[in-house]
Every structure is written in structure tokens, then in C-alpha cells.
DOZA-281522 format. One line per field, with one value per residue: residue number from 1; residue in one letter; z, y, x of N, C-alpha, C, O in turn. Coordinates in nm, 2 decimals. Layout:
# residues N
k = NUM;...
r = A;...
n_zz = Z;...
n_yy = Y;...
n_xx = X;...
ca_zz = Z;...
ca_yy = Y;...
ca_xx = X;...
c_zz = Z;...
c_yy = Y;...
c_xx = X;...
o_zz = Z;...
o_yy = Y;...
o_xx = X;...
END
This chain:
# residues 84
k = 1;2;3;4;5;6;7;8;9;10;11;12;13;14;15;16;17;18;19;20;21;22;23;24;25;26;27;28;29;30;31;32;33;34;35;36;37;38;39;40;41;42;43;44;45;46;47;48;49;50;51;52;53;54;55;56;57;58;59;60;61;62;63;64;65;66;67;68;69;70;71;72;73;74;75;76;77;78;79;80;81;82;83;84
r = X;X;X;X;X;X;X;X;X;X;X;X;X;X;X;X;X;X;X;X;X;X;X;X;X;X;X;X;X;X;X;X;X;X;X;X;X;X;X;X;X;X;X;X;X;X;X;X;X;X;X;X;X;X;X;X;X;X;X;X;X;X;X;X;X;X;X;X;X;X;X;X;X;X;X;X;X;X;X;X;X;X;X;X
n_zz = 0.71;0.95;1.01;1.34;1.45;1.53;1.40;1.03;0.98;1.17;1.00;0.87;0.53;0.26;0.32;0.29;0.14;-0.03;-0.11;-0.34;-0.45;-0.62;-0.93;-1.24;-1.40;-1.18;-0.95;-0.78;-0.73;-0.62;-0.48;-0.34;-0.18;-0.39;-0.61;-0.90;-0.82;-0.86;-0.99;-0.78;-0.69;-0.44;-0.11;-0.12;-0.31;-0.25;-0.05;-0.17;-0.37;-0.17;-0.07;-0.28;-0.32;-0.10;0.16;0.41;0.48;0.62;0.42;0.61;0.77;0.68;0.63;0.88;0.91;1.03;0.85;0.60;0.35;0.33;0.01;-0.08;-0.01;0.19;0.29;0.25;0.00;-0.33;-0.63;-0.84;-0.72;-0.77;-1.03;-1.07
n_yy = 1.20;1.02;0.78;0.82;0.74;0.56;0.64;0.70;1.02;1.17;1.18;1.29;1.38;1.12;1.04;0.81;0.49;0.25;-0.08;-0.28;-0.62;-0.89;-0.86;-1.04;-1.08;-1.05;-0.86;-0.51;-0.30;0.04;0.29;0.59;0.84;0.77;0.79;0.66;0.51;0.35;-0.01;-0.24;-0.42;-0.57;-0.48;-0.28;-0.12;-0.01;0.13;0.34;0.49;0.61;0.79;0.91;1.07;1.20;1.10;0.96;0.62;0.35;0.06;-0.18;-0.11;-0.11;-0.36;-0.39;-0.12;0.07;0.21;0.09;0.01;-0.34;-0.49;-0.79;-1.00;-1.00;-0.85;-1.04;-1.15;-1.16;-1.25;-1.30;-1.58;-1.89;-2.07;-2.30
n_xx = 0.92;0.75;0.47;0.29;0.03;-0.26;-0.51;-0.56;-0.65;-0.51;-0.28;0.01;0.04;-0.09;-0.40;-0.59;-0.50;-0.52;-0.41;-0.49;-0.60;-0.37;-0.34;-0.41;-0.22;0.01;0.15;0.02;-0.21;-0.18;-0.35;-0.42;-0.65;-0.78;-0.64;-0.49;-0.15;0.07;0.14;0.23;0.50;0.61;0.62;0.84;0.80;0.56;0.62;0.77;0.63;0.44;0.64;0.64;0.41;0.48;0.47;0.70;0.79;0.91;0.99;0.95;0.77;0.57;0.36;0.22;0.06;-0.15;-0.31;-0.32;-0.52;-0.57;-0.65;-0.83;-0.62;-0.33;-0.04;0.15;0.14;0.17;0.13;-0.14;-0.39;-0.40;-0.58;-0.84
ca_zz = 0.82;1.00;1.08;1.41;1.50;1.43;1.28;0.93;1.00;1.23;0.95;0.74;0.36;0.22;0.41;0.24;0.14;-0.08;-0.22;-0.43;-0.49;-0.69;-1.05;-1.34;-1.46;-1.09;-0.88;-0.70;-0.81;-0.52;-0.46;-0.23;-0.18;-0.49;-0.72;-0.86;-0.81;-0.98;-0.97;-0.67;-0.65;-0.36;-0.04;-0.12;-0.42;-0.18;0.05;-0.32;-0.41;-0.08;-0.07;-0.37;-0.26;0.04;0.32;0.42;0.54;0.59;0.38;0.70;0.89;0.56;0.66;1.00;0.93;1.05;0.75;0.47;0.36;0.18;-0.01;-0.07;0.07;0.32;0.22;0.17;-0.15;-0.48;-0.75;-0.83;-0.71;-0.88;-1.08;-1.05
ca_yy = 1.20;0.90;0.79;0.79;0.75;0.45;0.73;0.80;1.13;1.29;1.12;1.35;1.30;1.06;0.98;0.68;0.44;0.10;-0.21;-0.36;-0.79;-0.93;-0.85;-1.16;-1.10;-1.02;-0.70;-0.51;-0.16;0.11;0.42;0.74;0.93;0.76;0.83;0.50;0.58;0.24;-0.12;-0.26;-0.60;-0.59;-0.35;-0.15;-0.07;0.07;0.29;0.41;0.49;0.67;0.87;1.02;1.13;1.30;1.05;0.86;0.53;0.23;-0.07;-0.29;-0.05;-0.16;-0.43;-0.34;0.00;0.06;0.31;0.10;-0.12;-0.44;-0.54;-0.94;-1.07;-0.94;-0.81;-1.13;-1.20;-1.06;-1.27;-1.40;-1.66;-1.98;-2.09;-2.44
ca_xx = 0.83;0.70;0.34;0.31;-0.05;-0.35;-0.56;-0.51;-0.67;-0.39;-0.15;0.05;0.04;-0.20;-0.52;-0.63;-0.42;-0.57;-0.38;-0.57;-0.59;-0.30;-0.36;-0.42;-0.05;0.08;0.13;-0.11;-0.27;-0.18;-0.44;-0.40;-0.70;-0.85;-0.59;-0.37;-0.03;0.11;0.14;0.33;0.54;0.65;0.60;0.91;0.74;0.48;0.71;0.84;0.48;0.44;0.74;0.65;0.32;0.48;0.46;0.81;0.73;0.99;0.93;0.94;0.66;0.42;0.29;0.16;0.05;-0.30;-0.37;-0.30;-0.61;-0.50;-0.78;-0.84;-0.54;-0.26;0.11;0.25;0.05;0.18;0.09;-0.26;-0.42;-0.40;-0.70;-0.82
c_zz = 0.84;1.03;1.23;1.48;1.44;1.38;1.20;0.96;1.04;1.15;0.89;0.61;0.32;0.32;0.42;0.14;0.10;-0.18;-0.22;-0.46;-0.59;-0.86;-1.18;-1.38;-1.34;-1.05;-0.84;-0.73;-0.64;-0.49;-0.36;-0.26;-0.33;-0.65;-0.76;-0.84;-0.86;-0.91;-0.94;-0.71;-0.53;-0.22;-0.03;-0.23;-0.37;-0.12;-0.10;-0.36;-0.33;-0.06;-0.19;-0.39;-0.17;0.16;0.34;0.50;0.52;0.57;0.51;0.77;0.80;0.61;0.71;1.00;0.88;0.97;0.62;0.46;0.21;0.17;-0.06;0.02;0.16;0.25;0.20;0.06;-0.27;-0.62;-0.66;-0.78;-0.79;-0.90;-1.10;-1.16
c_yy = 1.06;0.89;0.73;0.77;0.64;0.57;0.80;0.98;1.17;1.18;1.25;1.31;1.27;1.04;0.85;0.62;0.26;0.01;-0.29;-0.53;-0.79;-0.94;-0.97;-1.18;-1.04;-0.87;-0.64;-0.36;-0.10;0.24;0.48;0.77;0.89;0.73;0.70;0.58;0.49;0.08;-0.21;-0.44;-0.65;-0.42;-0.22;-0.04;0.02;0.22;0.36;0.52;0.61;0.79;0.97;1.15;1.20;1.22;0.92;0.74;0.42;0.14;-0.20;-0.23;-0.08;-0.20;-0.44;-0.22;-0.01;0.16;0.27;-0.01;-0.21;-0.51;-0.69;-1.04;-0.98;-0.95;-0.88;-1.22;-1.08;-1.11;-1.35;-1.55;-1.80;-2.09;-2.24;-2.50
c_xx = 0.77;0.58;0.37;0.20;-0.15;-0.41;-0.52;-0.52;-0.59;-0.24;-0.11;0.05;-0.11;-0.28;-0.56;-0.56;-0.50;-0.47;-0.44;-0.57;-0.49;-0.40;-0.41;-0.27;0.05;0.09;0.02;-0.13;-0.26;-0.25;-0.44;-0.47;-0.77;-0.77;-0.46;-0.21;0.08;0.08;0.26;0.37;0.59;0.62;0.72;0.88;0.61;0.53;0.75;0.73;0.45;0.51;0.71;0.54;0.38;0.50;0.60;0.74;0.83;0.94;0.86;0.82;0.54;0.32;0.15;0.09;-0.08;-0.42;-0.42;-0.42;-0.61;-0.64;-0.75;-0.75;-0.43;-0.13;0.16;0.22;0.10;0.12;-0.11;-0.27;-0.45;-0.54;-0.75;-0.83
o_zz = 0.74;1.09;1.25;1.60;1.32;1.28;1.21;0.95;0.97;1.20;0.86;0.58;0.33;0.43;0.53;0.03;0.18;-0.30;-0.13;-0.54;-0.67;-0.89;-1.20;-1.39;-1.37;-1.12;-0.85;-0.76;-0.55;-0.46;-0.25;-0.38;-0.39;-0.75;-0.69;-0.86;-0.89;-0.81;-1.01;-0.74;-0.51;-0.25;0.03;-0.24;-0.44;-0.13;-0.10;-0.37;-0.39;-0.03;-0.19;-0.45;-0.16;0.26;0.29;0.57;0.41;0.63;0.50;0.83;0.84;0.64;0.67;1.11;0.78;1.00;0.55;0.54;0.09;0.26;-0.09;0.10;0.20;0.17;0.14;0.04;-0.29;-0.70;-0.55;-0.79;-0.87;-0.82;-1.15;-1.17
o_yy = 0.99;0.99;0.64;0.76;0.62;0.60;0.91;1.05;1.26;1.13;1.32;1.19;1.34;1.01;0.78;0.68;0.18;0.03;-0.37;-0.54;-0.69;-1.01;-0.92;-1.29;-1.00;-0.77;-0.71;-0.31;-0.16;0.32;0.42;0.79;0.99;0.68;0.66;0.70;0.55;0.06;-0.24;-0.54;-0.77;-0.30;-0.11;0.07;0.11;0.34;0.49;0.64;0.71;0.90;1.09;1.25;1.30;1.27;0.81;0.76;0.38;0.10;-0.28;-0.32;-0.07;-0.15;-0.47;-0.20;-0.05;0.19;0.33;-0.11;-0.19;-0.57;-0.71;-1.13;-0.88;-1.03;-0.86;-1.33;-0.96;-1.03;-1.39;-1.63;-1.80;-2.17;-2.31;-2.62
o_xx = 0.74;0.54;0.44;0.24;-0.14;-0.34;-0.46;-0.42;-0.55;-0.14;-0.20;0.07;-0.21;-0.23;-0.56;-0.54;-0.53;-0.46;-0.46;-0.47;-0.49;-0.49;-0.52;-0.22;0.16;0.04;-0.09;-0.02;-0.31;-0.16;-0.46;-0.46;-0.81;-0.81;-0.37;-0.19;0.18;0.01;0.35;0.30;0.61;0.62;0.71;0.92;0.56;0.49;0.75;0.76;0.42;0.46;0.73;0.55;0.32;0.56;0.59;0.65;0.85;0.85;0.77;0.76;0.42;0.22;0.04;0.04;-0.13;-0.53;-0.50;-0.42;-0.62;-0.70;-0.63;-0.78;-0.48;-0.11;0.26;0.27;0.08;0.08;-0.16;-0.17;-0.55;-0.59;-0.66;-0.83
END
């Protein structure tokens, strides 16, 4: 199944949908509904994440998808930030 709608609410599956700031040792902590569900390296590692929760989702529709809230930085960040 596809999301097809900006509001999570008439989504199927997960509701809420948090990636987390890149980690100290890389990757990003992924939470549905509160619950972690693992630690992503990349956004196919999301749709993976997703899928197994219930909600199909193409890696490429990640990004953009007005459900998913990327916390500190934006899907093209996986490792930490480097420390001065």
C-alpha cells in the first residue's frame, strides 16, 4: 500500500513516523508511534523499517514524505556531524 495523502492521519499503517539526528557512531534511530524500530543508514533502510511495520513505501518517495519527521537534519545526513 502506498501513502497517498499529506495527513498522516488518513495514512494506513504507522501514524507517526520520527528519524532521529545522526548517531555519535553514524546512523539514525527510526520510531513509529513511539516505538524504535532500528537504526537506519540510509533511507532504504527506512522503507525496510516501514514495510515491516505494515506500510509499503518506495525508498525514493522517503524523502518527500510529508509524514516522516526528520529530526535535526534532512535525509541526506547519515553520519554525525563533525566536531570541531
Amino acid at each position: 500500500m502506498t501513502p497517498t495523502s499529506d495527513d498522516p492521519g488518513d495514512l494506513p499503517g504507522p501514524s507517526r513516523v520520527t528519524v532521529h539526528p545522526p548517531s555519535a557512531r553514524s546512523g539514525r534511530r527510526v520510531r513509529v508511534d513511539g516505538e524504535i524500530l532500528g537504526l537506519a543508514h540510509n533511507v532504504a533502510d527506512i522503507a525496510e523499517f516501514l514495510r515491516r511495520a505494515g506500510l509499503e513505501i518506495d525508498p525514493a518517495d522517503i524523502a518527500g514524505s510529508p509524514w516522516i519527521d526528520w529530526r535535526g537534519v534532512g535525509p541526506d545526513q547519515w553520519e554525525p556531524e563533525p566536531r570541531p
